[in-house]
C-alpha positions as CSV (number, residue, x, y, z in Angstrom):
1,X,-23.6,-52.7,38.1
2,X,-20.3,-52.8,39.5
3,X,-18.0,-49.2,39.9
4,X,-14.4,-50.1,38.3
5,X,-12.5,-47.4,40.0
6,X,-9.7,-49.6,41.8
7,X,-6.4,-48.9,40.6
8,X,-3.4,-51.2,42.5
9,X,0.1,-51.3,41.9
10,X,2.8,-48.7,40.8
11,X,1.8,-45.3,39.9
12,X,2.4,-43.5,36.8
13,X,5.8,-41.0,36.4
14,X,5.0,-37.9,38.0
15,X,7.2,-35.8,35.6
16,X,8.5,-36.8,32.7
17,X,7.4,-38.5,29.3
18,X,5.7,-41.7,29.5
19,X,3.8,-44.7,27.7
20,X,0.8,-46.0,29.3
21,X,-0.2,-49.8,27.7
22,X,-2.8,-52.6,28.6
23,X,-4.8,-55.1,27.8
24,X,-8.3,-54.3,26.6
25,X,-11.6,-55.7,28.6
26,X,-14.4,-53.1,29.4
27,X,-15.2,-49.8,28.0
28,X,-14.5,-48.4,31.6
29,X,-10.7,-49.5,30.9
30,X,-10.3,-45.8,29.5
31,X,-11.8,-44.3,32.6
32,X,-9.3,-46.8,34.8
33,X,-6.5,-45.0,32.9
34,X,-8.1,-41.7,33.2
35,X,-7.9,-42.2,37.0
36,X,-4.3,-43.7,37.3
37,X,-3.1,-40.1,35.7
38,X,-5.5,-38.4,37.8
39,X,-3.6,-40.0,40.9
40,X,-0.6,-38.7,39.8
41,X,-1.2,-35.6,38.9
42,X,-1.2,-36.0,35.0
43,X,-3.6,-35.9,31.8
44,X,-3.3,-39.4,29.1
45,X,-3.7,-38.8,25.9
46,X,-4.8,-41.8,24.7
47,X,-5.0,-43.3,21.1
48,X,-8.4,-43.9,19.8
49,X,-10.4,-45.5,17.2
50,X,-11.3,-42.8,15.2
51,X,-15.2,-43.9,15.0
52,X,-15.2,-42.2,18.9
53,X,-14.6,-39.0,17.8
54,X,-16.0,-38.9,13.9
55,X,-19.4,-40.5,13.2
56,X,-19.2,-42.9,11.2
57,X,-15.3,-43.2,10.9
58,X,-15.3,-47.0,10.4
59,X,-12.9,-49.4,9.1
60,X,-13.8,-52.1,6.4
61,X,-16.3,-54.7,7.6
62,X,-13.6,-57.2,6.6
63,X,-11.3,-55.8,9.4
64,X,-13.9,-55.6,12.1
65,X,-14.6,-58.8,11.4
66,X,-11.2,-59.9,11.5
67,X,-10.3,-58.1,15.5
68,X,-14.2,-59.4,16.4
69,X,-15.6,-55.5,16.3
70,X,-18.5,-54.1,14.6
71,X,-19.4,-50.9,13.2
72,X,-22.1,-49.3,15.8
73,X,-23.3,-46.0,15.2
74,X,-25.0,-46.1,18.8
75,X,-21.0,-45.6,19.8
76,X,-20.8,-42.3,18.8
77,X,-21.8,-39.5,21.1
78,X,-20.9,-35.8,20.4
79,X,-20.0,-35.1,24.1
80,X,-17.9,-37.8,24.6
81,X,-16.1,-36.7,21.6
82,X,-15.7,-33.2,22.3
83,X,-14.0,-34.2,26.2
84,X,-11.7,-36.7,23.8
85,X,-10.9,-33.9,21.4
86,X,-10.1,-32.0,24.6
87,X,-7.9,-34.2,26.4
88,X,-5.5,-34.6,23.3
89,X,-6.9,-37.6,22.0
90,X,-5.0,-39.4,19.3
91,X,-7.8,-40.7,16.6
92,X,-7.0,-43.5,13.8
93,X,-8.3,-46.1,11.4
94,X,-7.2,-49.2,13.1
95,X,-6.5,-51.1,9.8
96,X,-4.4,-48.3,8.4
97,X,-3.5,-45.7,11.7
98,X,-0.7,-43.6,9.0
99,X,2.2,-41.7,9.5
100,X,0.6,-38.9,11.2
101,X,-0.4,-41.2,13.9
102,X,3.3,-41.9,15.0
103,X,4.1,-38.3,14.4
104,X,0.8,-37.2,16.8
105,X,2.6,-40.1,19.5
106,X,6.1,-38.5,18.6
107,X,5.2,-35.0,19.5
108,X,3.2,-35.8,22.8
109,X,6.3,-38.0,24.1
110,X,8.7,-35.0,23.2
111,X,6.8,-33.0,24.9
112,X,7.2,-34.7,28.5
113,X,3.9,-35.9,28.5
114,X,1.9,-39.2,28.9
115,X,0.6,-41.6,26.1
116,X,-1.6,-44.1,26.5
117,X,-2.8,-47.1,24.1
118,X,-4.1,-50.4,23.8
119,X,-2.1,-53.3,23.1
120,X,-5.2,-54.4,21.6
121,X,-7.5,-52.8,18.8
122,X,-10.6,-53.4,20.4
123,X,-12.4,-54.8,23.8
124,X,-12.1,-58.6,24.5
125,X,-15.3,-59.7,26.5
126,X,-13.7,-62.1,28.1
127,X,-11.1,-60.7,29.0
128,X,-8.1,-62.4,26.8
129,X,-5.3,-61.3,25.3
130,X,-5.7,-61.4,21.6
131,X,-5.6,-59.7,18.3
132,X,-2.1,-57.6,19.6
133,X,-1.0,-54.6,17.8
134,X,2.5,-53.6,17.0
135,X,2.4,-49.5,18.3
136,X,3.1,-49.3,21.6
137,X,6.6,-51.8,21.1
138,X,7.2,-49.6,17.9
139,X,7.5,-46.3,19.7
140,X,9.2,-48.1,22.6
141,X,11.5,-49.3,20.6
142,X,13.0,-46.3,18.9
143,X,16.3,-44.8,20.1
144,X,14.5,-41.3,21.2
145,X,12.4,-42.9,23.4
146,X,14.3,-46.5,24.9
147,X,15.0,-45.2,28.3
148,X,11.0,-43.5,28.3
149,X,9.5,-45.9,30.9
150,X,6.6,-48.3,29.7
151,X,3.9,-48.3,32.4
152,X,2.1,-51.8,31.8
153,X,-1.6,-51.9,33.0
154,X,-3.4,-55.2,33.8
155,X,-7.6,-54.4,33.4
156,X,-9.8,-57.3,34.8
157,X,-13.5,-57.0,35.7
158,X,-12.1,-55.9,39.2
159,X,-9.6,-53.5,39.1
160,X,-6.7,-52.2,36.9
161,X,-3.0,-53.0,38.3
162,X,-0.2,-51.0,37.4
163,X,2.8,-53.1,36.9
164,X,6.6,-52.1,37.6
165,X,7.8,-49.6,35.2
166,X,10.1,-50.6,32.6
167,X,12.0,-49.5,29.3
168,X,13.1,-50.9,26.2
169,X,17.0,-50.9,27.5
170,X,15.9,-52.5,30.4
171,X,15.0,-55.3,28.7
172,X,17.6,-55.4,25.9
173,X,20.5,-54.9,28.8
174,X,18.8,-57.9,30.7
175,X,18.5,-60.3,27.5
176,X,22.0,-59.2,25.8
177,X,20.4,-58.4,22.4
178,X,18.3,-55.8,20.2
179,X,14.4,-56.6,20.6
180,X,12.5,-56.8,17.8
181,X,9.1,-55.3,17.6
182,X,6.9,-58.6,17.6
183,X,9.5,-60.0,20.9
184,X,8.7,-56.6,22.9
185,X,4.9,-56.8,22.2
186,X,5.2,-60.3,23.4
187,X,6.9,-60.1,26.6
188,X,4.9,-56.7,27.5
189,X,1.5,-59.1,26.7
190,X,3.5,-62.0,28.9
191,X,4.1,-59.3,31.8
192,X,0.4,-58.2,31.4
193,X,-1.4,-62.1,31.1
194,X,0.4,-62.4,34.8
195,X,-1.2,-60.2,36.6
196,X,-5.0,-61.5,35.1
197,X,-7.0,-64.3,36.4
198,X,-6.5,-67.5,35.6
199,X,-8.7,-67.6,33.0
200,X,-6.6,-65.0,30.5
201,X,-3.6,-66.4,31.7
202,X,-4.5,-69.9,30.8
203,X,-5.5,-68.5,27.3
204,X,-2.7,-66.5,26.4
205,X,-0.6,-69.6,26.7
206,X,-2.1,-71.0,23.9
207,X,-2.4,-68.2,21.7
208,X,1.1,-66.8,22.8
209,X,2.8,-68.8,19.7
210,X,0.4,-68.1,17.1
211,X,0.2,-64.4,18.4
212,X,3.5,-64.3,18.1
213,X,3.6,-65.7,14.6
214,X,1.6,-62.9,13.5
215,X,3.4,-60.2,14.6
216,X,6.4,-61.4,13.5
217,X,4.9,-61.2,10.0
């Protein structure tokens, strides 16, 4: 069994509000993250599906079904959810997260803190991009928060790379125009695919357009 505890690239803010975002691979992705803050001196407090931390929370089968996820009791376990519930973990129904899910995200980023999410709603065994979720370019994307830097994680079977820094003025000031919520998903997914093998990257090319698409829906 291999030990995924390399984490390259930039660190995360040492002070300072922050959103932590990546792809979504292995369940050890979370304990990657855990150990980026932990080498800067900071607690995550990541958004989770809400099945983690309530047994039996699940969305509708049709949903699963629809982001390739299944309900599994098995993933439940009490102590896992207590350290969650500890760390200031963010639970939600995936299919309908509510407005006390942006207000939990709101409150953590006023706060000076770090957030961290998923751009996707559940693990992808093979490591693509797919399935992308609007939440992390919604916050970014509101005036409070679009100089709070967006610290982009690549997680691969290997390691986890932590990518430049960058914020949602950054990227409007660069392109001359407001960013939509379904463009800034897509370029933070682009700046992630880059830094994955050749595989993903090779994937998300196709699915870019139709990803895209949906979003933009």
């Amino acid at each position: 069994m291999k030990h995924h505890s390399v984490v390259e690239g930039y660190p995360l803010p040492r002070e300072g509000a922050g959103i932590m975002a990546g792809n979504h691979f292995l369940q050890s992705d979370s304990y990657e993250a855990a150990l980026a803050g932990w080498k800067s001196g900071r607690l995550i407090h990541p958004v989770v599906k809400k099945s983690l931390v309530e047994k039996g929370a699940f969305e509708s089968d049709e949903y699963l079904a629809s982001i390739g996820d299944k309900g599994d009791p098995a993933e439940y376990d009490p102590i896992n959810a207590f350290v969650m519930t500890g760390i200031g973990a963010i639970p939600i129904l995936r299919d309908n997260p509510g407005i006390a899910y942006i207000r939990a995200c709101r409150k953590i980023l006023d706060s000076d803190q770090l957030l961290g999410m998923f751009l996707q709603p559940s693990r992808d065994e093979k490591g693509f991009l797919r399935n992308l979720m609007p939440g992390v370019a919604y916050l970014a994307s509101m005036k409070p928060y679009r100089d709070t830097p967006i610290c982009l994680f690549a997680f691969s079977e290997e390691k986890a790379i932590g990518l430049k820094h960058i914020t949602y003025n950054q990227l409007s000031n660069k392109l001359g125009k407001e960013l939509s919520v379904a463009e800034l998903t897509i370029i933070f997914a682009d700046r992630i695919a880059q830094a994955l093998p050749r595989r993903a990257q090779n994937n998300w090319k196709q699915v870019r357009k139709n990803e895209f698409r949906r979003l933009a829906a």
